[in-house]
C-alpha positions, 0 to 999 in steps of 0.5 A: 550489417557486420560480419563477427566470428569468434575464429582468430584472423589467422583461420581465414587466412589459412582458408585462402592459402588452401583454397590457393594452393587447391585452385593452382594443383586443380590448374596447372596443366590446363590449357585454357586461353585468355580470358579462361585461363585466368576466369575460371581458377578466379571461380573455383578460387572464390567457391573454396574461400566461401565454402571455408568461410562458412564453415567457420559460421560467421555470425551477422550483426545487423542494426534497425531502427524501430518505432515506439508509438505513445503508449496511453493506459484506459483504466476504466471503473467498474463499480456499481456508484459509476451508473447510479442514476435514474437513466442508468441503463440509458447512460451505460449504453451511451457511454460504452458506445462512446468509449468504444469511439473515443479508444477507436480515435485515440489508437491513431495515436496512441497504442491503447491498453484497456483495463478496468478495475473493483476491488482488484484490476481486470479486463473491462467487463462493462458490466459495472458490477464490482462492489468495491472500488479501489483507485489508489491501488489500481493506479499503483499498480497500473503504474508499474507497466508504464515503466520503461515505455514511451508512456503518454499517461493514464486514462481513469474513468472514475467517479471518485467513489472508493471504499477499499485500499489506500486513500485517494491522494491528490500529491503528486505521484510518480505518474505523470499524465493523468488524465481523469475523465469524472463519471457519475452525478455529483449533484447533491439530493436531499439525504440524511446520514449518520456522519459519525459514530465515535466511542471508547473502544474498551469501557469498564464494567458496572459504569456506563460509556457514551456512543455519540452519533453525528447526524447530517442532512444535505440538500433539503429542509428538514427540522427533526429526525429520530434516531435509535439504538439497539444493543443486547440490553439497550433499545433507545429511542430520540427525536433531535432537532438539526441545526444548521442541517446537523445534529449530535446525540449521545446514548449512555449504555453499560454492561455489568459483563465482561466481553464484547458488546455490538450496536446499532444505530439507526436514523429514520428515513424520511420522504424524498430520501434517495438513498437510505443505505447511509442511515444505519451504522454499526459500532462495538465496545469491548467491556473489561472488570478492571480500570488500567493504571497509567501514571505519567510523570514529567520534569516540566510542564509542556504541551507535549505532554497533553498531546500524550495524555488527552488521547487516554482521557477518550477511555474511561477504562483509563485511570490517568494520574500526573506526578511531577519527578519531584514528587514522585517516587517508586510506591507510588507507581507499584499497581501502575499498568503503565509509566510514562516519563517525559524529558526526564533525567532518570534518577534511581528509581526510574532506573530500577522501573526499567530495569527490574519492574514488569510494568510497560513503560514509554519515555519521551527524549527531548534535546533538553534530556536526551536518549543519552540520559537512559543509556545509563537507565537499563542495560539493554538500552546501550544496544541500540545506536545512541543519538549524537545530534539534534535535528528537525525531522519528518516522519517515514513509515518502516514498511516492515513493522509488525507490532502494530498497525499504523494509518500510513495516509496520516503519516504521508500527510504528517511530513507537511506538519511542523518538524518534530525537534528530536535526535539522529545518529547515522548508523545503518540499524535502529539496534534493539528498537522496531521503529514504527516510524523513522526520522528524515532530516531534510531530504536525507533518510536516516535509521533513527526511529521517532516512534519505536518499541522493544520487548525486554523480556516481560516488559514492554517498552516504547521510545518517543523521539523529540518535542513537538508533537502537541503541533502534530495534534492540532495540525491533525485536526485541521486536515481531517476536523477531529483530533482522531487521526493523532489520537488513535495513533498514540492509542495503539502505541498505548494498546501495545504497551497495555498487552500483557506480554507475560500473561499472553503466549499467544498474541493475535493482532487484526483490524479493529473495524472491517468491512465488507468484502476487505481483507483482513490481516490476522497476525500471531506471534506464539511465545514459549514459556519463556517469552521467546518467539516460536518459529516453525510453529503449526499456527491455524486459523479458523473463522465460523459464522452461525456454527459453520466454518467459512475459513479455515487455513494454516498460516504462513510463518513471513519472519521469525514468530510472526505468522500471518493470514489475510482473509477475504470475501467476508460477508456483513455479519458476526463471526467467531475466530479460533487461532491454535499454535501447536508445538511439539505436544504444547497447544495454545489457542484464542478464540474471540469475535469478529464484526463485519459491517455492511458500510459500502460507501459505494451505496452510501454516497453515490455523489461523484468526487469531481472536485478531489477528482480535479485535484488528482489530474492537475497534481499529476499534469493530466486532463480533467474532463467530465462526461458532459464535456467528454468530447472536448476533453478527447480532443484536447487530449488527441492535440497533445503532443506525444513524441515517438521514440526510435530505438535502435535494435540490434540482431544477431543471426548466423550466417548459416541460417541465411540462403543467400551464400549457398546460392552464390557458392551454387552461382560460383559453380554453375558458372565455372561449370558451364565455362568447363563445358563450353572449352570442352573441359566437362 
């Protein structure tokens, strides 16, 4: 314990010199004898110093040690895949008796919080009734409160099942401690299933488009199932033959209409299903009156330029043409939609393509022709940095992008693949450019976008950065067995650049597909007659099913013309949107379809994830246990060490506040008090 005082020592002294000279005046003339004479001047010596002491309200500083026992995180799910099981009732009762046991053992070592998670993180209910189950997300944001704590890790209670939020990731994370405690059955029963629903997004009316369905049957011998499809004109009907336990069929279906087309799809359920839920799924296509024109042409043949090329084959509303630079010119490209240019030096006409046609336009560089060749291809170019060295890079997503949305799990995964060859500079902006994805160079994170887009006045333009990408496809299809994830980003990258910006003054951007109970993002971003962005616009949402409304809000302007809404707690079903920007006396509006399908994976595969589950603990230096060796699992965790910490505490209080000088002033006086009276001075 210390004493502080924001008085200057020379206060102090003054109050001893005045309670001195005080003290000498009150005793002068007394007449005390030995030891008196000297006692009580000594006593009213001491009141008068404490009295002026105190007055001056010295503050005490005082130092503890406190002890900060491990603090162990329960995160339980509550969804409803947790009890699926014929003892369902019989196992909930089992289970929440035991965990209330195990917390019980647990908190003898460890300060316990309990929370449970859906689609969102609560306070255990033990109901087990959430319709949705998002692991990653509870996981990030339980995470958050363990920093700064003497954290022993997290506890997750879980099945594996999820269906909403990010991917389920088994790298090693910032949690360190996780321990996983697998529920639910992971035996697998006789199930069939439509595995896969794949077909172009936009087809071309008047011609006919294949939707291919993938039918899968697990644990049990069956030859032949019949499936069909039923759409506004279309009600079809196969019996296919499974080989190996899997079967594919294609239906061909068409309109002669433009605009938005739904269907569904259907496997019959056979005896001894447990689950049926997974035998219907739903898929949609978009029907447009003209073909759109991409013309690609390049300086050399590469592999690169099949990566770019085949994902605009899976469209049949694509017309794709190759040129080689040498053959190409100009008139042949008038009435194309979209120029591709890969590692070409720009000659004139390229140059007059980018700097006075309207058609979008996406060049890829390469170490060979750089981005210093387009410098002098359109002015507008030279307002971004302009790479000055070569490099193998990883991929990073820019959290901020808007123009449009991008599978952040593929991209994590892509930092895995084979570098991409491009070029860095080391400015602190990407200039023009809105990068969708930036360059990392080892360790190092760099501002130089690999992916990235521009809007320059009416035309649309994309800048691929590097050689390389044909490894990332082929790569992509090893992780995931399709070549979708590569293919679907470089088909959005092409949807943005097919929009017609000039034609389009109000663009509304949401998920292709949605499903139950998700939120949904709706971005708008309003033009002027002009192209510019409108900002402080009156921008509403309003979303209606069977004519009534189930959503109606003003969104929020989040950056310069950019507007957003995330709806949540749509049902399955179809809906209809409406989106108005007003400004001034000016309206703009869209009005379009939105499909929401009933695919819960919750009750499509109710089979426990153990396996990816195992992953995620020995990725994050936790346990795994399972319900059937849940007792070992708790004791394995109870032998772990987990040190305490000792913090220092330091307290400051005024002394003042204290009781103890007011009773030793009280002393001091009571005592020079009863000698006085004991002289026979009182």
């Amino acid at each position: 314990m210390t004493f502080e005082s924001t008085y200057a020592p020379l206060f102090i002294a003054m109050i001893i010199g005045v309670a001195a000279l005080v003290t000498f005046f009150a005793y002068r003339k007394s007449a005390f004898d030995k030891p008196y004479k000297y006692v009580l001047p000594g006593l009213r010596f001491l009141t008068l110093v404490f009295i002026g002491i105190l007055l001056l309200n010295p503050i005490i500083k005082e130092t503890a040690i406190e002890e900060e026992r491990p603090l162990l995180i329960w995160l339980q799910d509550e969804s409803e895949s947790v009890m699926q099981h014929v003892d369902s009732a019989e196992y909930q009762a089992n289970y929440s008796t035991w965990k209330k046991q195990a917390i019980e053992q647990l908190e003898e070592k460890y300060d316990i919080v309990s929370l449970a998670f859906g689609e969102t993180v609560h306070s255990p209910t033990e109901k087990y009734a959430d319709q949705s189950s998002a692991i990653q997300d509870a996981l990030s944001q339980v995470a958050q409160q363990t920093l700064g704590r003497n954290s022993a890790g997290i506890i997750l209670a879980t099945d594996g099942i999820l269906n909403s939020g990010t991917r389920l990731s088994t790298r090693q994370s910032a949690i360190q401690g996780l321990h996983v405690l697998a529920l639910g059955d992971s035996t697998q029963y006789f199930d069939v299933a439509i595995s896969q629903v794949l077909n172009n997004r936009i087809a071309y009316t008047g011609n006919t488009t294949p939707i291919r369905v993938a039918v899968e049957a697990k644990g049990g011998t069956a030859r032949n199932v019949s499936v069909s499809l039923k759409g506004t004109n279309e009600n079809f009907t196969q019996v296919v033959s499974l080989n190996g336990g899997k079967a594919q069929i294609t239906f061909e279906v068409g309109s002669d209409s433009a605009g938005t087309q739904r269907y569904e799809v259907e496997v019959g359920a056979l005896g001894g299903e447990r689950n049926v839920s997974n035998n219907r799924a739903s898929t949609f296509i978009e029907f447009v009156e003209k073909k759109r024109t991409i013309h690609m042409v390049y300086q050399a043949p590469h592999p690169d330029i099949s990566a770019f090329r085949l994902p605009l084959l899976d469209d049949e509303a694509n017309d794709v043409r190759l040129f080689a630079l040498s053959d190409w010119s100009i008139e042949d490209s008038k009435e194309a939609d979209l120029l591709v240019f890969h590692s070409v030096n720009p000659t004139n006409d390229v140059e007059e393509v980018m700097q006075e046609a309207s058609q979008s336009v996406l060049f890829i560089t390469t170490p060979e022709e750089p981005y210093s060749n387009w410098d002098l291809a359109a002015r507008y170019l030279r307002q971004a940095p302009s790479p000055d060295r070569t490099a193998d890079v990883t991929p990073r997503i820019n959290p901020s992008l808007s123009a449009f949305q991008v599978d952040e799990d593929w991209i994590e995964r892509a930092v895995d693949f084979p570098p991409i060859n491009g070029e860095v500079h080391s400015e602190q902006n990407s200039g023009i450019w809105e990068a969708v994805m930036l360059a990392n160079v080892g360790s190092v994170k760099t501002n130089t976008p690999i992916v990235s887009v521009y809007t320059n006045d009416n035309q649309r333009v994309a800048w691929v950065n590097g050689e390389g990408w044909w490894r990332w496809r082929s790569y992509s299809y090893s992780q995931y067995s399709s070549h979708q994830m590569f293919d679907g980003f470089v088909q959005s990258l092409y949807r943005w650049l097919l929009t017609n910006s000039v034609g389009d003054r109000l663009e509304v951007d949401f998920p292709e597909r949605v499903n139950q109970n998700e939120s949904i993002l709706f971005t708008v971003r309003p033009k002027d007659a002009a192209m510019n962005p409108l900002e402080d616009a009156r921008v509403n949402l309003q979303i209606t099913k069977e004519g009534q409304v189930v959503f109606d809000q003003r969104l929020t302007e989040n950056r310069p013309g950019r507007y957003i809404s995330n709806v949540q707690g749509l049902n399955a079903g179809d809906y209809r949107y409406k989106v108005s920007s007003q400004y001034g006396d000016e309206v703009l509006s869209e009005t379009g379809e939105l499909f929401v399908e009933n695919l819960q994976l919750e009750r499509i595969d109710t089979r426990a994830r153990f396996g990816q589950l195992q992953g995620l603990a020995n990725a994050n230096g936790g346990l795994f246990g399972t319900y059937s060796t849940r007792d070992e699992w708790l004791n394995e965790l109870m032998n772990q060490e987990a040190p305490t910490v000792l913090h220092e505490v330091v307290s400051t209080d005024s002394l003042l506040k204290k009781w103890w000088p007011y009773l030793l002033i009280a002393l001091l006086l009571t005592a020079e008090w009863a000698l006085r009276k004991r002289e026979g001075q009182v």
